[in-house]
OpenMM code with the backbone's topology and positions (N, CA, C; nanometers):
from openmm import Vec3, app, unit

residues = "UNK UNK UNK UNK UNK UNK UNK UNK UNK UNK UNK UNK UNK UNK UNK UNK UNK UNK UNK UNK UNK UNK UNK UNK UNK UNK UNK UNK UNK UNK UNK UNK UNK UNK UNK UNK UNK UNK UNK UNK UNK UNK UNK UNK UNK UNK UNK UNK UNK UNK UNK UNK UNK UNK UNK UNK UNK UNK UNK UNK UNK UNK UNK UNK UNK UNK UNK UNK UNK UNK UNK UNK UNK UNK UNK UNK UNK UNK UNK UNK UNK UNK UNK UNK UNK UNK UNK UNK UNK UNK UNK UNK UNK UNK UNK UNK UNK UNK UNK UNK UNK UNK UNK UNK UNK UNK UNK UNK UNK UNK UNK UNK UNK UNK UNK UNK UNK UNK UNK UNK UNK UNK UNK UNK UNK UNK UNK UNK UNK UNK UNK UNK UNK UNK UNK UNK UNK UNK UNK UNK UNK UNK UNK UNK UNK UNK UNK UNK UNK UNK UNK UNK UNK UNK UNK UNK UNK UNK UNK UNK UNK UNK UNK UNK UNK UNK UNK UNK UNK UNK UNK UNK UNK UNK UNK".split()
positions = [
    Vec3(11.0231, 5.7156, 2.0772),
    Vec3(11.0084, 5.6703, 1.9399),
    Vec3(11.0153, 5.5182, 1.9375),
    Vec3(10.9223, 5.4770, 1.8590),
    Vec3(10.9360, 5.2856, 1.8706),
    Vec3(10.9779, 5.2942, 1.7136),
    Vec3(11.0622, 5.1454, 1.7190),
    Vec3(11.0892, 5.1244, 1.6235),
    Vec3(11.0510, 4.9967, 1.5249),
    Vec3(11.0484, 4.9873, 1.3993),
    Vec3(10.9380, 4.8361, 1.3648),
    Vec3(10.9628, 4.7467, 1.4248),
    Vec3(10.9321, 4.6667, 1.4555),
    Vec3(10.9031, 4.5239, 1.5165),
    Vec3(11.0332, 4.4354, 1.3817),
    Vec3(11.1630, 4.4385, 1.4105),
    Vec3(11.2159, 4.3043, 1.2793),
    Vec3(11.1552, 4.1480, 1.3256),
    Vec3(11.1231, 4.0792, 1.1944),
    Vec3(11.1205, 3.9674, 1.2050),
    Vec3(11.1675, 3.8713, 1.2752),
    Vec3(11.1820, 3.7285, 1.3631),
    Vec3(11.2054, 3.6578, 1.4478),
    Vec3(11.1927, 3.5630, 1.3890),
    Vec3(11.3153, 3.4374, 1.4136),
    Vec3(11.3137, 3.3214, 1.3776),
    Vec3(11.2699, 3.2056, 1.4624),
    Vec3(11.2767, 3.2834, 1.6045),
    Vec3(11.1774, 3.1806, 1.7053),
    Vec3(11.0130, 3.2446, 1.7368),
    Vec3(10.9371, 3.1496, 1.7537),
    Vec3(10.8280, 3.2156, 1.7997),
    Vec3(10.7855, 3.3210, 1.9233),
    Vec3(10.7422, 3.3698, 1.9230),
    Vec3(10.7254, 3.4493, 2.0582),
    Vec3(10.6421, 3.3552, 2.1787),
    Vec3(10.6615, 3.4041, 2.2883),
    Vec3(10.6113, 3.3155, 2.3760),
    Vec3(10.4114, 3.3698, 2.3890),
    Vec3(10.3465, 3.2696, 2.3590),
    Vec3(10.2339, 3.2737, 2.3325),
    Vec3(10.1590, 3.1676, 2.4117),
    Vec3(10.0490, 3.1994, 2.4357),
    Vec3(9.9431, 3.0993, 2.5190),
    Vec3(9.9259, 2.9610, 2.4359),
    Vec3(9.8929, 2.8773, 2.4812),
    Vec3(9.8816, 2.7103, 2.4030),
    Vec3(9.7426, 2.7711, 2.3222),
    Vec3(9.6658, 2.8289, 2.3677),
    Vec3(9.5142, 2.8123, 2.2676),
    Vec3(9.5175, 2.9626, 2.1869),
    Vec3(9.6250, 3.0426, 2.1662),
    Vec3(9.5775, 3.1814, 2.0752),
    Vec3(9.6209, 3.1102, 1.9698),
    Vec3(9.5589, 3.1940, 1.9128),
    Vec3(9.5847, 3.1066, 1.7667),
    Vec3(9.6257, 3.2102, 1.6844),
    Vec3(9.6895, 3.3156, 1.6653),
    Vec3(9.7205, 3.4421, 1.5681),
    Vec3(9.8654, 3.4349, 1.5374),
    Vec3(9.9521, 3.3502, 1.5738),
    Vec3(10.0475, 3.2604, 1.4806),
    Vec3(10.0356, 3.1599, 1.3833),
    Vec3(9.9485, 3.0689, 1.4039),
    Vec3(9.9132, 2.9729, 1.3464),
    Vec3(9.8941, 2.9707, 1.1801),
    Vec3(9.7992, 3.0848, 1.1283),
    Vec3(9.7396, 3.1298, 1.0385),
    Vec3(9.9289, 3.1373, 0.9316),
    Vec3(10.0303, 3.1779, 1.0065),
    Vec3(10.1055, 3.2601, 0.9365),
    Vec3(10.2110, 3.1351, 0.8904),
    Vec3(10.2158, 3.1227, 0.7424),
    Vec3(10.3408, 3.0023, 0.7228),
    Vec3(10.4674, 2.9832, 0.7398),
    Vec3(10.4976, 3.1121, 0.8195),
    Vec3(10.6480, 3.1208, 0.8748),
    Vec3(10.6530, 3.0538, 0.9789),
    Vec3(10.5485, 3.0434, 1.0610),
    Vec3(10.5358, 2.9277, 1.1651),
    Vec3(10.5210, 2.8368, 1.1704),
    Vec3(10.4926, 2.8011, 1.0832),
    Vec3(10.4875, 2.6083, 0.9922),
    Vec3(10.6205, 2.5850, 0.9544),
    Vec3(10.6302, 2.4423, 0.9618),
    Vec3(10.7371, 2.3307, 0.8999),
    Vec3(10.6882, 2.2433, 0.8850),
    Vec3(10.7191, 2.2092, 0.7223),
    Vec3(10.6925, 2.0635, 0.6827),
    Vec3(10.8039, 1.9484, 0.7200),
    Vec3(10.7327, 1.8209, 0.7648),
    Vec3(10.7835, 1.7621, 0.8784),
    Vec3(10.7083, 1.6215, 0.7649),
    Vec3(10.6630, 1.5958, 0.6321),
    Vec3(10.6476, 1.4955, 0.5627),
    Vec3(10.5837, 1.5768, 0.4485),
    Vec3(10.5919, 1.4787, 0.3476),
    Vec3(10.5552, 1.4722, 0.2442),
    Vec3(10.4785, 1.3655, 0.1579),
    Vec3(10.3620, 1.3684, 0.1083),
    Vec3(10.3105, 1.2514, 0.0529),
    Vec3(10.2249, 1.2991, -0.0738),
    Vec3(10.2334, 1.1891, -0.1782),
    Vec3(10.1475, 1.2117, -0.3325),
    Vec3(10.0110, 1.2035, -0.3130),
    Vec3(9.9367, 1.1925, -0.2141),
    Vec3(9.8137, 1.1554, -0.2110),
    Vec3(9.7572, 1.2170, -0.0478),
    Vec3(9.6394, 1.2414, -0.0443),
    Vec3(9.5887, 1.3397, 0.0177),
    Vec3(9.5564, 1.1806, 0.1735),
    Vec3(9.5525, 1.0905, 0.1145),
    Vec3(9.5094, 0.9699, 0.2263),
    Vec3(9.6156, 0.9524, 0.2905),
    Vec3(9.7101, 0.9334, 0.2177),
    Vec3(9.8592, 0.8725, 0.2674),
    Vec3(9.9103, 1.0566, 0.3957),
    Vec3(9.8822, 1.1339, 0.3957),
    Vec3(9.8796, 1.2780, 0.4831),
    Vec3(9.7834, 1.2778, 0.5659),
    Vec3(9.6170, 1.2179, 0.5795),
    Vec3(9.5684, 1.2205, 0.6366),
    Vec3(9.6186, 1.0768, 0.7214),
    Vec3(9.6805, 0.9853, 0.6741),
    Vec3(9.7209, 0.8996, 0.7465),
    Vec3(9.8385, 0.9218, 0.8526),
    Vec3(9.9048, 0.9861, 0.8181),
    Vec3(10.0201, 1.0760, 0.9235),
    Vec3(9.9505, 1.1348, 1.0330),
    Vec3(9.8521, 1.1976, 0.9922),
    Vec3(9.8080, 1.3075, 1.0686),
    Vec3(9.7500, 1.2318, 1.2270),
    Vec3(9.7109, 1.1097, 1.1337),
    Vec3(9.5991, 0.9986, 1.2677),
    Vec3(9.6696, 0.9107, 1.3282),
    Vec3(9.7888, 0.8896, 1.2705),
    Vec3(9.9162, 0.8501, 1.3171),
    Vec3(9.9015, 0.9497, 1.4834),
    Vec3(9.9618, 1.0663, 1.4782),
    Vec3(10.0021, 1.1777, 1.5433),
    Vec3(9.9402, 1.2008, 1.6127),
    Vec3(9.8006, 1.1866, 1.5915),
    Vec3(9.6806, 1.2032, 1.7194),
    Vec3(9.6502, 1.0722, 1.7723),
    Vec3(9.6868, 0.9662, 1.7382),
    Vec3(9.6908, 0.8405, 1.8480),
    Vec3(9.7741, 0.8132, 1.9191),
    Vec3(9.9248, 0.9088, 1.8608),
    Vec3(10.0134, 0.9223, 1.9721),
    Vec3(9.9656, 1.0314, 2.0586),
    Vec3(9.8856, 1.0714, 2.0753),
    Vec3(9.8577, 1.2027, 2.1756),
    Vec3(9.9022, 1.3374, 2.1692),
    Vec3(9.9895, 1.3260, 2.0168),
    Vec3(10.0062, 1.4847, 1.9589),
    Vec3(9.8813, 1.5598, 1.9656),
    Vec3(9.9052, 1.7019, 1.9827),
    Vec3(9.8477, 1.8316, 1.9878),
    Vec3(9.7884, 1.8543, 1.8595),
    Vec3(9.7224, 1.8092, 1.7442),
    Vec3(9.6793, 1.7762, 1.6181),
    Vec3(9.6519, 1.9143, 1.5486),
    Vec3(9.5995, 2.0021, 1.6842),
    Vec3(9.5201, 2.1521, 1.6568),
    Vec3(9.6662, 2.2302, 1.5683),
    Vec3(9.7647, 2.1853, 1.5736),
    Vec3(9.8824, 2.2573, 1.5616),
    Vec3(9.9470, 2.1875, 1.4012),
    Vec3(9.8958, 2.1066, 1.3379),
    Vec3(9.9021, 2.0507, 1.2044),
    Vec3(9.8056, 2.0994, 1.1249),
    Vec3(9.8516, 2.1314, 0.9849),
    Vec3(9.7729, 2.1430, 0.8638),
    Vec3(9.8127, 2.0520, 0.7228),
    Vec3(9.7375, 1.9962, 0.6618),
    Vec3(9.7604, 1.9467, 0.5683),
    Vec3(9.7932, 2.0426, 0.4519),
    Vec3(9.8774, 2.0696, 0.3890),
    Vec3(9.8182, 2.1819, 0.2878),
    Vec3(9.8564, 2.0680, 0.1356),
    Vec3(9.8280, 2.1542, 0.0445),
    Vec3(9.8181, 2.0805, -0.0748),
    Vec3(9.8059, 2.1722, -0.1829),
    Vec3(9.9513, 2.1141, -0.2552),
    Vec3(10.0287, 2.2521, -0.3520),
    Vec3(10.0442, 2.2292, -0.4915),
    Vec3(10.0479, 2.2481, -0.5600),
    Vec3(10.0429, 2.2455, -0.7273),
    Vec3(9.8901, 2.2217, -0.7378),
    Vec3(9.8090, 2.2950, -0.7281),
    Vec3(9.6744, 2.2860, -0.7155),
    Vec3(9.6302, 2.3010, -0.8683),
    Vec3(9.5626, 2.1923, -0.9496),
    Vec3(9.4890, 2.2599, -1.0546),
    Vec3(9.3133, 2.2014, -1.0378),
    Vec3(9.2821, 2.3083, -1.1501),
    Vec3(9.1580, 2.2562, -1.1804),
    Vec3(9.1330, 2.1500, -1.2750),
    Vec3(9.0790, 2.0183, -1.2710),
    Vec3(9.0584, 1.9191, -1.3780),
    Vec3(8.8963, 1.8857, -1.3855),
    Vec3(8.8426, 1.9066, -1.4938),
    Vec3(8.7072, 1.8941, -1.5767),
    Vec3(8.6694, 1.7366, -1.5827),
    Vec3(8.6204, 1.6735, -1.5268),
    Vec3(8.5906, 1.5498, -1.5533),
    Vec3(8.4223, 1.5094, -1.6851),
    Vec3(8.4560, 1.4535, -1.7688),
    Vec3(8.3487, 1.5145, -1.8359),
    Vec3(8.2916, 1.3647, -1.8120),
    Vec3(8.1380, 1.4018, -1.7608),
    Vec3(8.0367, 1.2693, -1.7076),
    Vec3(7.9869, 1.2061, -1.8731),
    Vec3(7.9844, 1.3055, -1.9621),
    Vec3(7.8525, 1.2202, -2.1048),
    Vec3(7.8359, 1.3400, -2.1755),
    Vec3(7.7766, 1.2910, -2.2598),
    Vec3(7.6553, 1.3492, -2.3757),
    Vec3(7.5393, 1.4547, -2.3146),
    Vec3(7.5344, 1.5982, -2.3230),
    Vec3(7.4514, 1.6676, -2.2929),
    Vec3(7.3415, 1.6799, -2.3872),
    Vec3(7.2210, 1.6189, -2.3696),
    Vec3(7.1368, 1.6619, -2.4758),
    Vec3(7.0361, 1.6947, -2.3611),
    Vec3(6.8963, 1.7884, -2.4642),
    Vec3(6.8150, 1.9125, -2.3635),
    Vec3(6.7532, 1.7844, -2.3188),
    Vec3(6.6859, 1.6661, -2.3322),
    Vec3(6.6090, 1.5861, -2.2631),
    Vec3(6.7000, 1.5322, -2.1097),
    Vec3(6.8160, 1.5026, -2.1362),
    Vec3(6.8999, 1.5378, -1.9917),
    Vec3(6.9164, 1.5912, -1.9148),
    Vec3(6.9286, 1.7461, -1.9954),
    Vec3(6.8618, 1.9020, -1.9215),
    Vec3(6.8258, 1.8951, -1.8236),
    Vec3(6.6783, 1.8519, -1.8810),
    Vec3(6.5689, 1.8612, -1.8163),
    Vec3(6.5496, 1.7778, -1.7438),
    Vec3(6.5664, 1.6058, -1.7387),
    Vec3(6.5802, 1.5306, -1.6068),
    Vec3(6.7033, 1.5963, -1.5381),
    Vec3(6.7388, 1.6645, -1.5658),
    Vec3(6.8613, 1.7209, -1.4699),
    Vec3(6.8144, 1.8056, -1.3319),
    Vec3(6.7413, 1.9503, -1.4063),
    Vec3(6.6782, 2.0106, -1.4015),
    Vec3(6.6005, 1.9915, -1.2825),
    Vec3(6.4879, 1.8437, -1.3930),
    Vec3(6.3856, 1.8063, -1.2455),
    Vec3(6.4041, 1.7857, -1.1669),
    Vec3(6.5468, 1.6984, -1.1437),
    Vec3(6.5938, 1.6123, -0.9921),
    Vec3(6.6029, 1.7414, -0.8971),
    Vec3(6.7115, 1.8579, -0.9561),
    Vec3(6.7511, 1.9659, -0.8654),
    Vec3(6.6254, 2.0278, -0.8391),
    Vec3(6.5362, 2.0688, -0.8675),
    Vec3(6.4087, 2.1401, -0.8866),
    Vec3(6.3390, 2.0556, -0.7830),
    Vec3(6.3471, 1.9148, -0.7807),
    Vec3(6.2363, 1.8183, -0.6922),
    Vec3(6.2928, 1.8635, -0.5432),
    Vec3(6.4372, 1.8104, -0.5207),
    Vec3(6.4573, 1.8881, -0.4335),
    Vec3(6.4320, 2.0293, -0.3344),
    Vec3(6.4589, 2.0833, -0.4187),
    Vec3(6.4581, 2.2149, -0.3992),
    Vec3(6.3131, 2.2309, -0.3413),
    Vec3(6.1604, 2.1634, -0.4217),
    Vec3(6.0689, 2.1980, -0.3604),
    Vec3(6.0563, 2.0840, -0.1935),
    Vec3(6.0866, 1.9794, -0.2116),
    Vec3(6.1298, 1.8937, -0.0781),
    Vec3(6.1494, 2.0177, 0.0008),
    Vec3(6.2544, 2.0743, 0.0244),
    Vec3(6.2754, 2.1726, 0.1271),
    Vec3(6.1957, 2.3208, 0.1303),
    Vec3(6.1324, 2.3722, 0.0260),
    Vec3(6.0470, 2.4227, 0.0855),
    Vec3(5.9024, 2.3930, 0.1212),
    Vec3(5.8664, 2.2928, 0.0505),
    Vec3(5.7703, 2.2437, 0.1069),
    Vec3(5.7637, 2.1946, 0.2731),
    Vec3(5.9119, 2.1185, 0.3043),
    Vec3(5.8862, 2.1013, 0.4430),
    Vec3(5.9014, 2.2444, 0.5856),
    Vec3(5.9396, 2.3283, 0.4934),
    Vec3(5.9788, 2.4453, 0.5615),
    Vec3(5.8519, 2.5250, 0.5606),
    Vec3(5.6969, 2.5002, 0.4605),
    Vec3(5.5737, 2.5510, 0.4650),
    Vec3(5.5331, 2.4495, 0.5221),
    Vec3(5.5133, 2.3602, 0.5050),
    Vec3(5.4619, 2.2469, 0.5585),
    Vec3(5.4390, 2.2458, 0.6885),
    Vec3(5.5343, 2.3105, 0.7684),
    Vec3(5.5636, 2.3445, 0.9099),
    Vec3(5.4091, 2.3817, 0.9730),
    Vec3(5.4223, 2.4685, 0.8741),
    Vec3(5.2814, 2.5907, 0.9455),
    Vec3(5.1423, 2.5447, 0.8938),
    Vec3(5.1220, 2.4621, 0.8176),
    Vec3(5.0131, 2.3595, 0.7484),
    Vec3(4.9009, 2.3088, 0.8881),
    Vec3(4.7675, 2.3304, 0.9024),
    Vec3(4.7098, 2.1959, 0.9739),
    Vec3(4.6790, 2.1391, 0.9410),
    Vec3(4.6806, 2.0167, 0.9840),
    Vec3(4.6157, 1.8914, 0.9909),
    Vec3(4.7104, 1.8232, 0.9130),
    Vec3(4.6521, 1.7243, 0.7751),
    Vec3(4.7142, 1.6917, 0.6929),
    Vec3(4.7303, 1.7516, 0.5524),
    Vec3(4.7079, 1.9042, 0.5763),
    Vec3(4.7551, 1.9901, 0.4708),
    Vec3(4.8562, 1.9979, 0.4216),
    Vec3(4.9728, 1.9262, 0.4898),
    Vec3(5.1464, 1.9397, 0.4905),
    Vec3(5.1985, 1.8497, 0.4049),
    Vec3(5.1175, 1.7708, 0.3722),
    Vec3(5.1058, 1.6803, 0.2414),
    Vec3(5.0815, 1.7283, 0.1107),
    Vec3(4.9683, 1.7973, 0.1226),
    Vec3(4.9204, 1.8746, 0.0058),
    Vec3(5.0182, 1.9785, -0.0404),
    Vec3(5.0537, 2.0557, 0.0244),
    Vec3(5.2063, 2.1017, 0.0652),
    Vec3(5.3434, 2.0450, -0.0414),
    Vec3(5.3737, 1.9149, 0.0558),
    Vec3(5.4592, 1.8777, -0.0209),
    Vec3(5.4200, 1.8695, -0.1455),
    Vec3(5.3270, 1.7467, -0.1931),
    Vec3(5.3199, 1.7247, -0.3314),
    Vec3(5.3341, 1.8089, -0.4648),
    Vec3(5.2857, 1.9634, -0.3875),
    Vec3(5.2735, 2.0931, -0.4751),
    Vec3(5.4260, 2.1230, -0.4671),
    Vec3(5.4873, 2.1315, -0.3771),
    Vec3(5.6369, 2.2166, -0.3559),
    Vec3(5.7133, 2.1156, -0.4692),
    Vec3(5.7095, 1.9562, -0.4331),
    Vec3(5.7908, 1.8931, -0.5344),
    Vec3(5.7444, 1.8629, -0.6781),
    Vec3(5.6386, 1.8997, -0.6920),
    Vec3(5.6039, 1.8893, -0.8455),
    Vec3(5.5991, 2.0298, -0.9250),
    Vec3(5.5676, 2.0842, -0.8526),
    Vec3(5.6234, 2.2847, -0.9119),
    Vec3(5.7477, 2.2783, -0.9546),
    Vec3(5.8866, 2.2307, -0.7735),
    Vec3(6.0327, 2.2585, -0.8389),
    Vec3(6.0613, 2.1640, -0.9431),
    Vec3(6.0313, 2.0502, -0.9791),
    Vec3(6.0311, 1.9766, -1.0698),
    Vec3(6.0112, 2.0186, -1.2020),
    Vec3(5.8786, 2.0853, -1.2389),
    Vec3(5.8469, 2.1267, -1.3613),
    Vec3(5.9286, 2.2959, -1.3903),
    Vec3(5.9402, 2.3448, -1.3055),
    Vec3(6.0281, 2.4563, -1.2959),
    Vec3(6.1815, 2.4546, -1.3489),
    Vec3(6.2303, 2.3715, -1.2660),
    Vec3(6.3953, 2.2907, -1.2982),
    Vec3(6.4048, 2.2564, -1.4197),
    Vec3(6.2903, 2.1836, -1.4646),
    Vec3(6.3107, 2.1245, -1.6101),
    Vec3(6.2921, 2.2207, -1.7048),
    Vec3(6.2316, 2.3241, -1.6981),
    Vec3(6.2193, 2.4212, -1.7791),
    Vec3(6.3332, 2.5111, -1.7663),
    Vec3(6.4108, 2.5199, -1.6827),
    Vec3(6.4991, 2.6202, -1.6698),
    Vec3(6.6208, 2.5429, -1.7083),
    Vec3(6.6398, 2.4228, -1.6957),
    Vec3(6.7654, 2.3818, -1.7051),
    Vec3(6.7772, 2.3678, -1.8785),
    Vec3(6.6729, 2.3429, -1.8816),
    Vec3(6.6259, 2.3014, -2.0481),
    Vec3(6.6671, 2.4104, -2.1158),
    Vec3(6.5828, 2.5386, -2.1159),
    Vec3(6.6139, 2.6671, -2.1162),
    Vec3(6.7974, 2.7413, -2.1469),
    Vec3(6.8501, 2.6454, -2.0576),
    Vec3(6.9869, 2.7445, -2.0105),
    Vec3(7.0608, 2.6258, -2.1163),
    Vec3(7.0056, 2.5045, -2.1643),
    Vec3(7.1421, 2.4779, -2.2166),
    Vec3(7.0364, 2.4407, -2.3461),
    Vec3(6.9745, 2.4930, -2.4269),
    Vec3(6.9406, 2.5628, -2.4916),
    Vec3(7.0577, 2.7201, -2.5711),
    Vec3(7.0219, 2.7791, -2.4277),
    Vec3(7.1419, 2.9080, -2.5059),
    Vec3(7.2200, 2.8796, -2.5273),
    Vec3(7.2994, 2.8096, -2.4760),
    Vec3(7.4484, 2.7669, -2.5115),
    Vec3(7.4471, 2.7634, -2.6467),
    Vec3(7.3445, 2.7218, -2.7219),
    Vec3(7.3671, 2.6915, -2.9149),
    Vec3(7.4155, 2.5909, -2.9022),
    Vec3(7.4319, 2.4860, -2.8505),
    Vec3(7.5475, 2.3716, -2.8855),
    Vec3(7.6947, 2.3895, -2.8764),
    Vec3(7.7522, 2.4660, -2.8224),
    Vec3(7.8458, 2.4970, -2.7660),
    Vec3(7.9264, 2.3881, -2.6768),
    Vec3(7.8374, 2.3773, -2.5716),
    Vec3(7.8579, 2.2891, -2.4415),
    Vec3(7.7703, 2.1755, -2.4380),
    Vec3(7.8171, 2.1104, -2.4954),
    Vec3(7.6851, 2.0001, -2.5557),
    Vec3(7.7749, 1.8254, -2.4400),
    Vec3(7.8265, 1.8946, -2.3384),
    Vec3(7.8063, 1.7692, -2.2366),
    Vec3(7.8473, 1.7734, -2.1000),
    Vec3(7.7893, 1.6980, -2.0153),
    Vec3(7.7788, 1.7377, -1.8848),
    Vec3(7.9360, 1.6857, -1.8052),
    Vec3(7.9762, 1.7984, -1.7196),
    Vec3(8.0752, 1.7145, -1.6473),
    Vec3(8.0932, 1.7974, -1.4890),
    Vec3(8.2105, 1.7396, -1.4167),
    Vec3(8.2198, 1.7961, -1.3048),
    Vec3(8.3837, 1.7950, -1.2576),
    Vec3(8.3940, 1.9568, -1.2604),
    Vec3(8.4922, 2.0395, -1.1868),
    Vec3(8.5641, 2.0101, -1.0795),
    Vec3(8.6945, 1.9602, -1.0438),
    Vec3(8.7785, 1.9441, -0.9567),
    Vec3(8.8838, 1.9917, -0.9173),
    Vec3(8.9159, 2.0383, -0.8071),
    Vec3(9.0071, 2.0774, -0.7583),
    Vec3(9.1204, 1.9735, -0.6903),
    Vec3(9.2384, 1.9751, -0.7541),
    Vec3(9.2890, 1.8433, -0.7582),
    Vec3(9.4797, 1.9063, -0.6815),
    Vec3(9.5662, 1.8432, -0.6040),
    Vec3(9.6713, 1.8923, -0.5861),
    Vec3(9.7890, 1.7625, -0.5956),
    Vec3(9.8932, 1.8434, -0.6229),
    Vec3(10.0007, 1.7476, -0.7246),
    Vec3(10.0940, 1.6900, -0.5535),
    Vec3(10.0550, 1.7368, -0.4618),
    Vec3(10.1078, 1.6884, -0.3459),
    Vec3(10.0556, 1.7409, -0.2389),
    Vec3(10.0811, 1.6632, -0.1031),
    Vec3(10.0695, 1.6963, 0.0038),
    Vec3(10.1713, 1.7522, 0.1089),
    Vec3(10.1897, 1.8665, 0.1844),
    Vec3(10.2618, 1.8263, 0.2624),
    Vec3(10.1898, 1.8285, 0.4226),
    Vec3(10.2468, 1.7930, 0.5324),
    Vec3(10.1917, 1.7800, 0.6918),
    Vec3(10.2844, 1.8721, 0.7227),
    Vec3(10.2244, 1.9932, 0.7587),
    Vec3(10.2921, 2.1158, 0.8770),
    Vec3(10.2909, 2.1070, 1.0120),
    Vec3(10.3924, 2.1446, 1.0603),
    Vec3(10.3690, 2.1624, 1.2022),
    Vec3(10.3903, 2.3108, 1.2558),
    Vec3(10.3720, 2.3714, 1.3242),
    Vec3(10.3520, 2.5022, 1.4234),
    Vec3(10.5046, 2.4652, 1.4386),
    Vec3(10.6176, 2.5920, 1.4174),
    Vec3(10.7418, 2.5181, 1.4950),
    Vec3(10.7849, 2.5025, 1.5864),
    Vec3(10.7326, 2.5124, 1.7178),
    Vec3(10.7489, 2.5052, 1.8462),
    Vec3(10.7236, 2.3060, 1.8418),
    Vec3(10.6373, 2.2268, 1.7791),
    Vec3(10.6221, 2.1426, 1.7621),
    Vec3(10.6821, 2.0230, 1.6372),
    Vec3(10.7177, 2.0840, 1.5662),
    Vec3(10.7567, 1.9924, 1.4549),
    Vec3(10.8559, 1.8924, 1.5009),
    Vec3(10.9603, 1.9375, 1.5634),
    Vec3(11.0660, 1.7904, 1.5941),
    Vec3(10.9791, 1.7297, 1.6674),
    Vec3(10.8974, 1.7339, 1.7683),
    Vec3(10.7865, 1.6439, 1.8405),
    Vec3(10.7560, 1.5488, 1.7401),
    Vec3(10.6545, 1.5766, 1.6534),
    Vec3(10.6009, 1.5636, 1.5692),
    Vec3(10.6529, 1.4578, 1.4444),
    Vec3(10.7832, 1.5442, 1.4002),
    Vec3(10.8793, 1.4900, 1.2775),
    Vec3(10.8926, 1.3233, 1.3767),
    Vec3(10.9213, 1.3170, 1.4961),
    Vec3(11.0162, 1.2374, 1.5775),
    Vec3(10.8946, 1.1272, 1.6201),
    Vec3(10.7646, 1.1488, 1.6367),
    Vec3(10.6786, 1.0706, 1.6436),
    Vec3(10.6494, 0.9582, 1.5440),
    Vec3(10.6630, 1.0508, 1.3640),
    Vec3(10.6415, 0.9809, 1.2961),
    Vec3(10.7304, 0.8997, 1.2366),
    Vec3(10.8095, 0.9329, 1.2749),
    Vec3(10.9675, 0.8591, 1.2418),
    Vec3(10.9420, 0.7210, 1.3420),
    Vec3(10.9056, 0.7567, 1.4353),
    Vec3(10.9055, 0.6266, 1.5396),
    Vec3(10.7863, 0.5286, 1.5463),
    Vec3(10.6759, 0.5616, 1.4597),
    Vec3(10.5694, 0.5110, 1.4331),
    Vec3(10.5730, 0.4165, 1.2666),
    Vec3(10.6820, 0.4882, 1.1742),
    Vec3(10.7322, 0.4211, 1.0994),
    Vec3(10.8297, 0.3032, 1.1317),
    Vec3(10.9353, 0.3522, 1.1910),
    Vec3(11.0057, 0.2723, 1.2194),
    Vec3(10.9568, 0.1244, 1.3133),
    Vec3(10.8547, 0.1355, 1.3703),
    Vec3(10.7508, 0.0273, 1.4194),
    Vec3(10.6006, 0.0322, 1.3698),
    Vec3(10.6046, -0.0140, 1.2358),
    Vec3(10.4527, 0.0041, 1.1697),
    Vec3(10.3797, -0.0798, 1.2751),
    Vec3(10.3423, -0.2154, 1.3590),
    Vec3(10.2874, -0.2546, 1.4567),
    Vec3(10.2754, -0.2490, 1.5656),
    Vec3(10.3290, -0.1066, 1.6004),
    Vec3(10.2848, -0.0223, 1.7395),
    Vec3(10.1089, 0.0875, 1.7367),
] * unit.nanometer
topology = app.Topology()
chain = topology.addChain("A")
for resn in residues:
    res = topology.addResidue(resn, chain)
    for name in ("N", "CA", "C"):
        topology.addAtom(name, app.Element.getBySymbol(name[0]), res)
């Protein structure tokens, strides 16, 4: 008869490259803390110029919200240059993706059709969609995912390494 597996406060002895601890946050320790996602990525490059094991850090980033940044004034003539830009695109890539199989200098003819189709397409559809709205959503903006802090994890087989690096890299900012 086996019996469950109880939980462990040290890691098990594991190969340097499996990685099926890693994933799990009981194996992490936060080893800093910072308000800003630069000032954590700055630790991190800290740690790998000392020749830390880097594969074994995660940044994570907690009080996560969503914040709406609102760009302007949505009106349908915006729409629709909206529309066109994404639409112009859009034919850019398939045109160069037909274009492929085109001879001669057909691949031109090609393009010009792919980006002036998604163009007039885009504008009609974007036009179209904020249209339904009724005036509802009458302005354009963009969606962020934003976090109220950072912290730097370490794998805990590593963190005093780690904690002890950056302590000593502080303590001599001109090393």
């Amino acid at each position: 008869m086996t019996s469950p597996e109880t939980p462990r406060n040290n890691p098990p002895e594991q190969e340097a490259n499996e990685f099926s601890h890693t994933n799990d946050p009981r194996w992490k320790q936060t080893i800093a803390q910072f308000s800003d996602y630069a000032s954590a990525q700055a630790a991190v490059d800290r740690l790998s110029d000392a020749g830390f094991p880097v594969e074994r850090v995660a940044i994570v980033g907690l009080d996560v919200r969503v914040v709406e940044h609102v760009l302007g004034r949505l009106t349908g003539g915006k729409a629709a240059l909206k529309g066109a830009a994404a639409g112009a695109w859009f034919g850019v890539l398939l045109g160069l993706l037909f274009g492929l199989f085109a001879p001669g200098f057909g691949w031109l003819a090609i393009m010009i059709i792919s980006v002036a189709s998604g163009a007039v397409w885009g504008a009609l559809l974007y036009f179209l969609g904020h249209l339904a709205t009724g005036g509802r959503r009458d302005f354009d903006s963009l969606k962020t995912l934003e976090a109220g802090h950072y912290e730097v994890q370490v794998e805990a087989p590593y963190a005093a390494e780690a904690a002890r690096l950056l302590a000593d890299q502080t303590a001599h900012p001109g090393d």
